[in-house]
C-alpha positions in Angstrom: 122.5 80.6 48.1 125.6 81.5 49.8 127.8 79.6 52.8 128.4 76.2 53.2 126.1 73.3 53.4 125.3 71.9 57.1 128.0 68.7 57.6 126.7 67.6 60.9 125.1 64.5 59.0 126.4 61.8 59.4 128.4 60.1 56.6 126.9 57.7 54.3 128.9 54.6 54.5 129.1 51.2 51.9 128.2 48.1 52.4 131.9 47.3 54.3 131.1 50.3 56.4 133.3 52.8 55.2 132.8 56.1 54.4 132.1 56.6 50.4 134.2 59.2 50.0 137.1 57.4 51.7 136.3 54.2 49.3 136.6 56.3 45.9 139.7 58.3 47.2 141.2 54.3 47.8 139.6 53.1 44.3 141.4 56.2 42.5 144.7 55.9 43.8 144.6 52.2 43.3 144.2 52.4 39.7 145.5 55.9 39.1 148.7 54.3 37.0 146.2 52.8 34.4 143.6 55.4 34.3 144.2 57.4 31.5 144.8 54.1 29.6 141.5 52.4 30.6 139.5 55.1 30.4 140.2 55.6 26.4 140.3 52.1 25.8 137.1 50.8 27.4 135.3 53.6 26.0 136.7 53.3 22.4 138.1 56.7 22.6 134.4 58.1 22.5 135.1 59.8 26.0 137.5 62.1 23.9 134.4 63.2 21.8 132.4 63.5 24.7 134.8 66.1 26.4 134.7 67.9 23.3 131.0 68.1 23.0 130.9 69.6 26.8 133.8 71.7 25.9 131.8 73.4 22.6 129.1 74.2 25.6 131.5 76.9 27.2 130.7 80.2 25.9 133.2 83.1 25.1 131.9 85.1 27.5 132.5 81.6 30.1 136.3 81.4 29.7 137.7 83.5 31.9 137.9 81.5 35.0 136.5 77.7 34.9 136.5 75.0 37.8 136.9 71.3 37.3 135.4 69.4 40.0 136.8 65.6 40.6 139.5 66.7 37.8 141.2 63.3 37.6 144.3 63.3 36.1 143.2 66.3 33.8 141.9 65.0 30.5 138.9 67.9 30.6 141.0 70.7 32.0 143.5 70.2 29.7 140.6 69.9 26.6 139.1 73.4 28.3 142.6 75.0 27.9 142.8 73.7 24.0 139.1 75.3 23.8 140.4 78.4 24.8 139.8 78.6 28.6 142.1 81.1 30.0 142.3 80.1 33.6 141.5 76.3 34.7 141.8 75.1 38.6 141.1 71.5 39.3 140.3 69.8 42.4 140.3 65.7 43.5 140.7 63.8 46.3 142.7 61.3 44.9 146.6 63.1 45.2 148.1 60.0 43.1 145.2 61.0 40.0 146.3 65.0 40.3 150.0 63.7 40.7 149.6 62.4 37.0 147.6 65.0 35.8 150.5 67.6 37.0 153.1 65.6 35.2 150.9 65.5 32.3 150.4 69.1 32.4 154.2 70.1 33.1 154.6 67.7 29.7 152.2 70.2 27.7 153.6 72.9 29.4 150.1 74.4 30.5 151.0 74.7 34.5 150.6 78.5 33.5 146.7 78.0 32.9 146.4 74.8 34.6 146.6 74.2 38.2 145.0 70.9 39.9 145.0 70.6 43.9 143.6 68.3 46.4 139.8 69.6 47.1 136.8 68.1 48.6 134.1 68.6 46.3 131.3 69.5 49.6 134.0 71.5 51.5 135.7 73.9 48.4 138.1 76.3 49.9 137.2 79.1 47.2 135.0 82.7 47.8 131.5 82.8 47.2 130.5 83.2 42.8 134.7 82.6 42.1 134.1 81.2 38.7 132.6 81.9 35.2 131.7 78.1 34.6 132.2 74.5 36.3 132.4 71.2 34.9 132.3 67.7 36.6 133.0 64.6 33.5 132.4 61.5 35.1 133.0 62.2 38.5 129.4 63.9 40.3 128.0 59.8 40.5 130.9 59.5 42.8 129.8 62.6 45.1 129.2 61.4 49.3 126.6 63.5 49.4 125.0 64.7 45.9 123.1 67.5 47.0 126.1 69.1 49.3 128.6 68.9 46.4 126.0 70.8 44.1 125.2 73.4 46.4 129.1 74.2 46.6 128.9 74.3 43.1 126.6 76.9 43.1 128.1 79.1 45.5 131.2 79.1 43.8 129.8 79.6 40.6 129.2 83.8 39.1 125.4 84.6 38.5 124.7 84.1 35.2 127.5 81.2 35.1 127.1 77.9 34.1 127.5 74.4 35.3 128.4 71.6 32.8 128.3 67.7 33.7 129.3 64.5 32.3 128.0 61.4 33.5 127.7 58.1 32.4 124.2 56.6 32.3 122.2 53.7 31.3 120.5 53.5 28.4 116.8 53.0 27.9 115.9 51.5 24.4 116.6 47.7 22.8 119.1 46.6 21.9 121.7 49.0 23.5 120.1 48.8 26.9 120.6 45.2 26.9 124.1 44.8 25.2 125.2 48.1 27.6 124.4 46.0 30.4 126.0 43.2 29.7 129.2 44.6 28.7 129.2 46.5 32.3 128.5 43.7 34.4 130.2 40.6 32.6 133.4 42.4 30.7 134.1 45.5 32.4 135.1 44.2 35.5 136.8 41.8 34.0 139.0 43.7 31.5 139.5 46.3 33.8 140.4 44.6 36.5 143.0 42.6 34.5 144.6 45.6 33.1 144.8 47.5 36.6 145.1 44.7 39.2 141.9 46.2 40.6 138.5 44.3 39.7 136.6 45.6 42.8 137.2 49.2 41.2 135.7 48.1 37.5 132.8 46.4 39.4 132.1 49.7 41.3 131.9 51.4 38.6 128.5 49.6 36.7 127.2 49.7 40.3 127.8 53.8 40.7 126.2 54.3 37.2 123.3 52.4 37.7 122.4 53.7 40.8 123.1 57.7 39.9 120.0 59.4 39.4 119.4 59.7 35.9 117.5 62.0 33.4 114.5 64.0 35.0 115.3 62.9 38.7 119.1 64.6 38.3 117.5 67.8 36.7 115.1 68.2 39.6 118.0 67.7 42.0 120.0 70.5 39.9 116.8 72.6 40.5 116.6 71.8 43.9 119.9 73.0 44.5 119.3 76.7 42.8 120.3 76.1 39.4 117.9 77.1 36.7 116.9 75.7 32.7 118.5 72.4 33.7 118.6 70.9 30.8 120.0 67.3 29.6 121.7 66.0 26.1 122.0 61.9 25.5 125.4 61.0 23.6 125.5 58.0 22.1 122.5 55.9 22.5 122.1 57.3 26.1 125.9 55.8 27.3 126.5 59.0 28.3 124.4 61.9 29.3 125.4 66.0 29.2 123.6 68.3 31.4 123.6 72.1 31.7 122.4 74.6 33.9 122.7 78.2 35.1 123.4 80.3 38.3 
């Protein structure tokens, strides 16, 4: 699978009628000051376990070159540097998110190994099979078009190299299903929203999660789009959900 996906589709818009991808680069640099800060607190700090868990996935043979898609303000590509990651390039389209994550970088002094840019996640301006593995945490739910941003993924991506996401996801069984979806839809938005001065962003995010596709239906997609032995891991209760796959 090599070239670029066909963009003559139109873009799928919201329900205020603008483009998705616009609407998440606005959310992001809304609440880009508070991010970091959010993030470990709303979570309990069990996103910091979660990045380590996807980190342990990286083979030696993996760590040459590795590509963070929808990077952030470079909480993973910093943990794949500590986990022994030679060479890390991470791309956003929110600049006030990568503007952090340089200053954060610059204050670990890893801008040797660590370089973030602005990049569009369905239009990556790299060479066909650049990279020995690529990692998305948190971010692919946010993607205009799933598909398109997968299949860049893969041509980006070395034969025999391997994709690694993180995504948040709902879980199925009583009593966390029920207490999960309280706490996303009655104090998430409100907490968040407190903190950052942004509710609209903490509401959009239950609303992303829930309507990701999940479990078997993501794995097919991930098939769909050339990878092969998709495969997923639950993390705590099914809050969170690993998958892996190869080139």
């Amino acid at each position: 699978m090599t070239g670029r996906p066909d963009f003559s589709v139109p873009a799928r818009v919201n329900c205020e009628g603008m483009a998705k991808k616009e609407a998440v680069k606005g959310i992001f640099n809304d609440i880009a000051p508070s991010y970091d800060r959010l993030n470990h607190f709303l979570s309990m700090n069990i996103d910091k376990r979660w990045r380590r868990v996807a980190i342990k996935r990286i083979a030696e043979q993996e760590k040459g070159r590795l590509l963070d898609v929808a990077c952030g303000t470079g909480d993973f590509s910093i943990a794949a540097v500590r986990g022994g990651v030679q060479q890390v390039v991470g791309i956003d389209i929110s600049e006030k998110m990568l503007e952090i994550g340089r200053r954060k970088i610059m204050g670990m002094g890893l801008q040797e190994k660590i370089t973030l840019q602005y990049g569009d996640s369905e239009r990556m301006e790299f060479p066909d099979q650049d990279f020995d593995v690529i990692t998305v945490a948190f971010g692919v739910r946010n993607f205009e078009h799933l598909e398109w941003g997968l299949k860049e993924m893969h041509r980006v991506l070395k034969k025999g190299g391997k994709v690694i996401i993180l995504e948040f996801s709902m879980p199925e069984h009583f009593p966390m299903k029920q207490l999960y979806r309280f706490y996303f839809k009655h104090i998430l938005p409100v907490l968040g929203g407190w903190v950052s001065g942004n509710k609209g962003a903490y509401t959009y995010l239950p609303e992303s999660v829930s309507r990701f596709p999940q479990g078997k239906e993501f794995l097919e997609i991930l098939s769909r789009c050339g990878f092969q032995q998709p495969l997923q891991k639950k993390l705590t209760f099914g809050i969170a959900s690993l998958y892996t796959a190869y080139k």
